[in-house]
N, C-alpha and C positions, 0 to 999 in steps of 0.2 A: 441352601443345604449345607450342611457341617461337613467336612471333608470324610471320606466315606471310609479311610482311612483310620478318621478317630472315631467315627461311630459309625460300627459298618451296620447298623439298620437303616441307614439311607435308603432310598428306593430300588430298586430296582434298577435297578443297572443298576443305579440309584436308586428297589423297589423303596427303594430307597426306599424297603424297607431297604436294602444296600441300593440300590438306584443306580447308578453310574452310566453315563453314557457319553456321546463329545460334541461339539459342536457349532457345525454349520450347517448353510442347509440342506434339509434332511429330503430325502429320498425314500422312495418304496425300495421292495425288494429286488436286490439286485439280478439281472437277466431274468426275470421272469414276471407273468404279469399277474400277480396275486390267485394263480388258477387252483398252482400246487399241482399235480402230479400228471400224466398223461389221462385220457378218460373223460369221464363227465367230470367237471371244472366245478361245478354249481355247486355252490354250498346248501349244504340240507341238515335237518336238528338229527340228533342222537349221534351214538357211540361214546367211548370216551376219550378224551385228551390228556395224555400223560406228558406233563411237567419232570424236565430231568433239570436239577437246580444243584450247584455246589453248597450254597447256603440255605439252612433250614428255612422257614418263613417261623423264627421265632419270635414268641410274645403275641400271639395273633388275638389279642383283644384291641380293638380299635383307639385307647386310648392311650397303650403303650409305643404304637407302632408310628413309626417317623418317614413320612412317603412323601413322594412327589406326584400332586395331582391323582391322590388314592390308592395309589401302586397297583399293583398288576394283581395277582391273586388275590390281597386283602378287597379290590372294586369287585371282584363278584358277590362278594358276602356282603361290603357292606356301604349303603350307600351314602352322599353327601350333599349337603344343601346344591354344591355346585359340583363340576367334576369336568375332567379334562376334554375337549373334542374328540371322539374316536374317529378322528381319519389320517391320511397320509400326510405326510411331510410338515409346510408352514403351516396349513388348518388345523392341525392337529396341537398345534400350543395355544390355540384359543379356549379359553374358559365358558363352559354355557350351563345352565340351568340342569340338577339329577334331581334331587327330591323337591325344589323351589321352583316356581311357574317361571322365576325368572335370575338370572346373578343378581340380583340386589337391587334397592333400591334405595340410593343415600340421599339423606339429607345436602343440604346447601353445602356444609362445610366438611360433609363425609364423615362425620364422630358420629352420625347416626346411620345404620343401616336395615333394614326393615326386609325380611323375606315370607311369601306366604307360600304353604306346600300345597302338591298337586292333589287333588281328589281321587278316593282309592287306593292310598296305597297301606300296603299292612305288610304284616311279619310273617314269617314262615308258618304260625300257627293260624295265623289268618285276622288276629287283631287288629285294628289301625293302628297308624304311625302318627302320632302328636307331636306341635310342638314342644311340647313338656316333655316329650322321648328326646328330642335334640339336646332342647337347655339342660336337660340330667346326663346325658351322655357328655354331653364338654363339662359340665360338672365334675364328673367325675374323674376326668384326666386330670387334675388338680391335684388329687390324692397323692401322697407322697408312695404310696407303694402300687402307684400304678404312673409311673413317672418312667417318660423314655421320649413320649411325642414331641412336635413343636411348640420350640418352649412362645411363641406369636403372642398367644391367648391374654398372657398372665402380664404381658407390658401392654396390653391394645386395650382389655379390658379396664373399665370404672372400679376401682374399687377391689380389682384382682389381683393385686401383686400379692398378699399374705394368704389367700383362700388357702386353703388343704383339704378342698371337697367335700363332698354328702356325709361322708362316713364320720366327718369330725363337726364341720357345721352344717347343721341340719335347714339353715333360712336360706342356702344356697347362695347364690350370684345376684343378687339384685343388679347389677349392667344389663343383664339378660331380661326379658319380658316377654312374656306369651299372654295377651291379653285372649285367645281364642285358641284354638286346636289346631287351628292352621297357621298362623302368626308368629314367628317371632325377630323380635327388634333387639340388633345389638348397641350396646352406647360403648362408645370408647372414649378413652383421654387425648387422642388426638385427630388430627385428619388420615387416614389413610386407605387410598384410592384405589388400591391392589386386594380391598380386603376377600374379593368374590375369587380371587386365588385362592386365598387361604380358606376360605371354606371348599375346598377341596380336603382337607386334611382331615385324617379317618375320625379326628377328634369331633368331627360334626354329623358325627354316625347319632341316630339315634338308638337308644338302649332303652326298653322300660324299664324301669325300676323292680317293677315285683319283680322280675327275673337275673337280677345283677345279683352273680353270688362270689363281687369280687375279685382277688385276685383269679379263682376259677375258673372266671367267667371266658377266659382265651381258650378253655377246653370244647364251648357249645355256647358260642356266642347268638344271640336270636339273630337272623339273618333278615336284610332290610334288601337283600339283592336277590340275582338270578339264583344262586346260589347257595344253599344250607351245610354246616359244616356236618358231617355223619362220623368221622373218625378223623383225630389227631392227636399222633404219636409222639413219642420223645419232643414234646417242644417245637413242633412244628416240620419234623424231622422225616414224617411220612402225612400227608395232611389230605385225606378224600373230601369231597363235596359234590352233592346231589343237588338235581332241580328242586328249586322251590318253588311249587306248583302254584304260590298266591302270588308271584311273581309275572309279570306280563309285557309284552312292549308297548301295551294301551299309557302303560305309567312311568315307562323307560325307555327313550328315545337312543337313547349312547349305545347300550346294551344289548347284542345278539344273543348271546345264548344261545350255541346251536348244539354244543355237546347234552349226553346228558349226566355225563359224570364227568369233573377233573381230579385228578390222580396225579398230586405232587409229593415226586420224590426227590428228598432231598442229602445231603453231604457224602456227595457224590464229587470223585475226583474229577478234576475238568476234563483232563486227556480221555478218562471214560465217558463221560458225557458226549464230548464230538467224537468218539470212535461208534458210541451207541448209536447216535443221529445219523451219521453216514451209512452205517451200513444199514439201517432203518429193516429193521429184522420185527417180525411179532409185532408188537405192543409199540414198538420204537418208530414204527411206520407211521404211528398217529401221535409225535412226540417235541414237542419243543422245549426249548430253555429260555427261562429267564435275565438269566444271571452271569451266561459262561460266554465267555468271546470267543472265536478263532484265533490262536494265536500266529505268529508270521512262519512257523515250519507247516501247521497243520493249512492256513490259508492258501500258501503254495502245492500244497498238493489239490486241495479241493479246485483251485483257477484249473489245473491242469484236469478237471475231470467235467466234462459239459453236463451229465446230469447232476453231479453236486452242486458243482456252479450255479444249478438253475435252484436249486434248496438252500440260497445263503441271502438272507434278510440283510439288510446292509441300514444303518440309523444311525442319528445323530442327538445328544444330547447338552443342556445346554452346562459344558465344562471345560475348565482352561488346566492347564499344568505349568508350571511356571517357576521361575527363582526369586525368592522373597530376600527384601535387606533390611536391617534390624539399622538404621538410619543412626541410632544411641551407639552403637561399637563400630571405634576403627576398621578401615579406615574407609567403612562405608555411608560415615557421614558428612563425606566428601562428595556432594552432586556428581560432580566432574569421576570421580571415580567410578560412581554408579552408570553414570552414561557409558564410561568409559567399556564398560561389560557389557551394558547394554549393545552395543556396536559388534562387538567381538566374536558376539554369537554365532554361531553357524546351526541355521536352523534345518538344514538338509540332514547334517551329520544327527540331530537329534530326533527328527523324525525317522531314519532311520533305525537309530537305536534305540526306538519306542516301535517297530518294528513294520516302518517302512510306510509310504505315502497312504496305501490302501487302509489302514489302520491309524494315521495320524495325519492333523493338517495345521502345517505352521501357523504360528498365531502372532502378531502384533497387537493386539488389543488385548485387553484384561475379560472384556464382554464379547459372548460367541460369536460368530459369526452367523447370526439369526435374526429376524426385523423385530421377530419380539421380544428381543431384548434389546435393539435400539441402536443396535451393531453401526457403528459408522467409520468406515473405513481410515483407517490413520498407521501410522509407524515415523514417532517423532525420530527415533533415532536408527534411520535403512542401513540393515545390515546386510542386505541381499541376498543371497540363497549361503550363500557361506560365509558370511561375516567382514566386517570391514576392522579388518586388525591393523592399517595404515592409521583412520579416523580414530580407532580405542588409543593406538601409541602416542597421538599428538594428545588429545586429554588428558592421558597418563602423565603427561608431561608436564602440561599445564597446571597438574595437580600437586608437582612437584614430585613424581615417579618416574621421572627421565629414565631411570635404569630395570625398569619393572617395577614391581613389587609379589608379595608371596599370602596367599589368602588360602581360608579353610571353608572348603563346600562339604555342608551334613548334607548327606541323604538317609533314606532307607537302606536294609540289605531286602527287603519284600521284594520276592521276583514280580512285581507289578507291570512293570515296563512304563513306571511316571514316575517315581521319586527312589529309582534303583541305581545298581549301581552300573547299568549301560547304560544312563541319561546323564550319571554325574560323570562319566568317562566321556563321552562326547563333549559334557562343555566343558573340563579338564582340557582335550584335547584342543579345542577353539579358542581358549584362555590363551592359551602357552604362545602361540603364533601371537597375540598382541603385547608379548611379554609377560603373563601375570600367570605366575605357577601357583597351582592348585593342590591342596594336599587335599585329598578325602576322606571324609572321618564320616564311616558306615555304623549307625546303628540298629539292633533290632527296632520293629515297629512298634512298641508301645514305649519302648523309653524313647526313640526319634518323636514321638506324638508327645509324651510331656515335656522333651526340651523343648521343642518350637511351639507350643501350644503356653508356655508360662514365660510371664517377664521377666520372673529372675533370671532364666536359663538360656531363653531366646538365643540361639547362636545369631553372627552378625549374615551369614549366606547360606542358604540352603534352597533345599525343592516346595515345594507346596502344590496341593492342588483347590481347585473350590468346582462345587457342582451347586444346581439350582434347586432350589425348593417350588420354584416356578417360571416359567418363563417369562421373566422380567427383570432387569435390571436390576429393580431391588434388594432383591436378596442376593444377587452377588456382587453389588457395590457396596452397601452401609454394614454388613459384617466384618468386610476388609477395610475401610478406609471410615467409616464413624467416627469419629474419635469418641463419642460418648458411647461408644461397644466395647471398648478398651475396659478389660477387666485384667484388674491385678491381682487379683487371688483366686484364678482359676482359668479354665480354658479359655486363653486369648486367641481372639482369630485375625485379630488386625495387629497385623505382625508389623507391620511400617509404622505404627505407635503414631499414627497420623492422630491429628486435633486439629483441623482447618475448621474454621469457623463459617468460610465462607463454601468450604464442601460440607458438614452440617447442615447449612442452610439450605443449600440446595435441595440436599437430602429429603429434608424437609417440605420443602417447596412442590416438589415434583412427587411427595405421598398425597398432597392436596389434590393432584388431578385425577377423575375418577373415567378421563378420557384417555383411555389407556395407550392408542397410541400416538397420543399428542406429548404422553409421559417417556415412552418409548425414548423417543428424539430428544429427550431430554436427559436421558439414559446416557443416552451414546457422545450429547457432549460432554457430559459430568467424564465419562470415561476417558477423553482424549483429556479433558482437563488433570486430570490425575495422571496419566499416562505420562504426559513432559515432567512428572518429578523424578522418572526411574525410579519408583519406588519398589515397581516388579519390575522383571523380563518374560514376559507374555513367551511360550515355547511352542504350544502345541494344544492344538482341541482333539480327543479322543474320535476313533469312528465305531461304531459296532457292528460286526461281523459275525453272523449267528446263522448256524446251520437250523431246517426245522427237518419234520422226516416228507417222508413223499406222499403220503395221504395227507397232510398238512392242506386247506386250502383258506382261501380268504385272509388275506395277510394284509396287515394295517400297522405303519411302522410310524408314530408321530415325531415330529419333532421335540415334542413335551418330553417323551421318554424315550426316545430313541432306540427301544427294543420293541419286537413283534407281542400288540394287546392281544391277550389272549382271551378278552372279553366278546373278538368279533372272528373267532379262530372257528371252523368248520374240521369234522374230519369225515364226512361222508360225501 
């Protein structure tokens, strides 16, 4: 996933469509045991569920929208060859079969992948669902003016790198093949063994065609889920959704569906949103968020209240926060200097100033603290809970800075609590004790997203974050350290301008295995491998801390998304 910061339709947390969440392992909801309120516990269908969101759920046409594992609102509406586990914690970042009998079926070498769909299922009008609705739906994300999703498709696919979809070439995707109604076969230009992740991505929604009217088509999109859109306002800004009555669990295994209407409201200020949910008034009493965290004043008061307490979902998503070096500018293409930092850090003061343990958990590794992404425990360079400024000064030394030296940390001015300016003030402050004075140079956040996002500009030290497009290694190793991702005339994400041939390779190596956690482990030593260049300083994995209301029941918090699915959310 793209840092959520440069394109905040990431998912949820991370919905991504903003997405965001942190990551180790994840946990249910904190003090309580998914009952929700005093009473009968039992979750039962009807009423409805009111979504209180900061961010709209804009662009809600499935081929615009950029999620993790489906995202949260857009998986009611609409569904996916594969899609995420709806359960608690580890199980919950496991991949399993939505509209496909199965995740995939690949050839030998995995360039082939073959899915056949479940019998029964249709659209809100009661049509069937073809595969010829799938291959026209990721068709049609090609279009330049339906352009925002995973850009995956257009490097995976045969023959997809120039498409510009239905609307301009009418012979579509020949990579694609539907030889039957239920059938369709992807070919790709290379091996890649993650690809039953990526069909999670809404891009594998089916759409008929007679009913695609375009860019419109996010106003009353046909719905493939529990879920029908009935009103959406300003862009996503107020968005209702009713039962789709040709919708069933006979043909959706993931998908509870207990409400019978959701009701998302959204650009909503956050302090309002958790003042709303606390006091769980009216309407607010059957209320969750997607999108809004606890922050460390508001979490401090709710610790201190037992039945708040017992209304705060607590997840983990898979993302690191970290400080990136531009390896090309002084005098950080100095290994010995880079360790040197690396050492110096004091990562108490930074999870602190990300606003304390219960909301942040130190990170040594670039990959979360998750099995499914291959997590393997390392810290080449221990700086202990506060930093070893003795070990940074002798490298400093060695480096030929016996006497200090004086470097510029960009950050954000974004009150984020990741790339602000109380994370570059803690390691300002932990710098200075190893010798090495920090000036900081705060930018707002869209001009700090194009200096560190372009090579010309790249400053040599800064913050950065990365979140997951899945849980796997994958996607947050080969974006950052690829060297064939390395793009010079637009948004670069692999800031360490790395070109290892033999991390390439691997790369490579480990998209061949379609035994995903034999790939895993594979994951986690490519990570410590990169890990001894200091080419980041790993700081911190986010935690999420989310109030829901007191009628709230059935709470299901995966590791994949690390916030409360509201696909298995009761409110009666």
């Amino acid at each position: 996933m793209r840092q959520p910061s440069v394109i905040a339709r990431r998912v949820a947390a991370a919905s991504v469509s903003l997405v965001v969440a942190a990551g180790a392992a994840a946990c249910g909801p904190q003090d309580n045991d998914a009952k929700g309120s005093a009473g009968d516990s039992a979750p039962h269908k009807g009423g409805t569920l009111t979504v209180l969101n900061s961010n709209p759920q804009a662009d809600f046409d499935p081929a615009r929208l950029y999620t993790s594992g489906g995202g949260n609102v857009p998986s009611l509406v609409f569904r996916t060859l594969t899609t995420r586990n709806r359960e608690n914690g580890a199980a919950g970042a496991e991949v399993v079969p939505d509209l496909a009998t199965d995740t995939g079926r690949p050839s030998k070498n995995a360039t082939v992948w073959t899915y056949t769909l479940r019998k029964g299922l249709k659209y809100e009008d009661g049509t069937p669902i073809t595969s010829a609705d799938v291959k026209y739906g990721i068709e049609r994300s090609f279009a330049p003016e339906l352009s925002g999703g995973a850009p995956y498709l257009r490097d995976w696919l045969v023959g997809a790198a120039d498409y510009q979809g239905p609307y301009k070439d009418k012979n579509g995707l020949s990579a694609i093949e539907t030889p039957d109604e239920r059938t369709i076969v992807f070919h790709l230009n290379k091996p890649e063994g993650e690809f039953p992740y990526l069909a999670t991505q809404t891009q594998f929604t089916p759409v008929p065609k007679a009913k695609d009217t375009g860019t419109k088509y996010e106003e009353h999109p046909v719905s493939s889920g529990p879920y029908k859109v009935v009103s959406n306002e300003n862009d996503g800004e107020h968005l209702v959704l009713k039962r789709n009555t040709y919708w069933s669990t006979a043909v959706d295994a993931e998908r509870k569906a207990y409400p019978d209407t959701i009701d998302v409201r959204s650009g909503l200020d956050s302090s309002v949103i958790n003042q709303r949910l606390s006091a769980s008034q009216g309407t607010d009493a059957a209320a969750v968020t997607t999108d809004t965290n606890l922050g460390p004043a508001e979490l401090a008061k709710v610790t201190g209240d037992k039945e708040l307490a017992a209304r705060v979902g607590t997840g983990h998503f898979g993302y690191t926060n970290y400080i990136a070096f531009n390896p090309k500018v002084k005098p950080f293409d100095d290994p010995k200097v880079r360790q040197a930092i690396s050492y110096a850090i004091d990562r108490s003061s930074v999870v602190n100033a990300a606003g304390g343990s219960a909301l942040a958990e130190p990170a040594t590794t670039f990959l979360p603290d998750q099995k499914s992404f291959g997590y393997t425990p390392s810290d080449p360079f221990p700086a202990g809970r506060s930093g070893n400024a003795a070990k940074a000064r002798e490298l400093l030394a060695q480096a030929g800075h016996k006497n200090g030296l004086t470097v510029t940390l960009t950050h954000s001015n974004s009150k984020d609590f990741e790339t602000s300016p109380e994370i570059a003030t803690a390691i300002q402050d932990a710098l200075k004790k190893a010798g090495v004075t920090v000036k900081l140079q705060g930018l707002e956040e869209n001009d700090y997203a194009d200096k560190i996002h372009s090579v010309r500009t790249e400053p040599g030290f800064f913050l950065a974050h990365w979140g997951a497009d899945w849980p796997s290694g994958g996607p947050f190793l080969a974006p950052i350290f690829d060297g064939r991702q390395i793009v010079k005339d637009g948004a670069n994400f692999n800031t360490a301008l790395l070109d290892d041939k033999s991390v390439n390779g691997e790369i490579d190596a480990i998209n061949k295995l379609t035994d995903l956690d034999a790939a895993a482990k594979r994951w986690g030593a490519l990570d410590k491998k990169i890990g001894e260049q200091a080419l980041v300083v790993p700081l911190f994995h986010p935690v999420y801390k989310r109030l829901y209301g007191e009628e709230v029941r059935n709470i299901v918090i995966s590791d994949w998304t690390g916030v409360l699915d509201i696909s298995q959310v009761a409110v009666k």
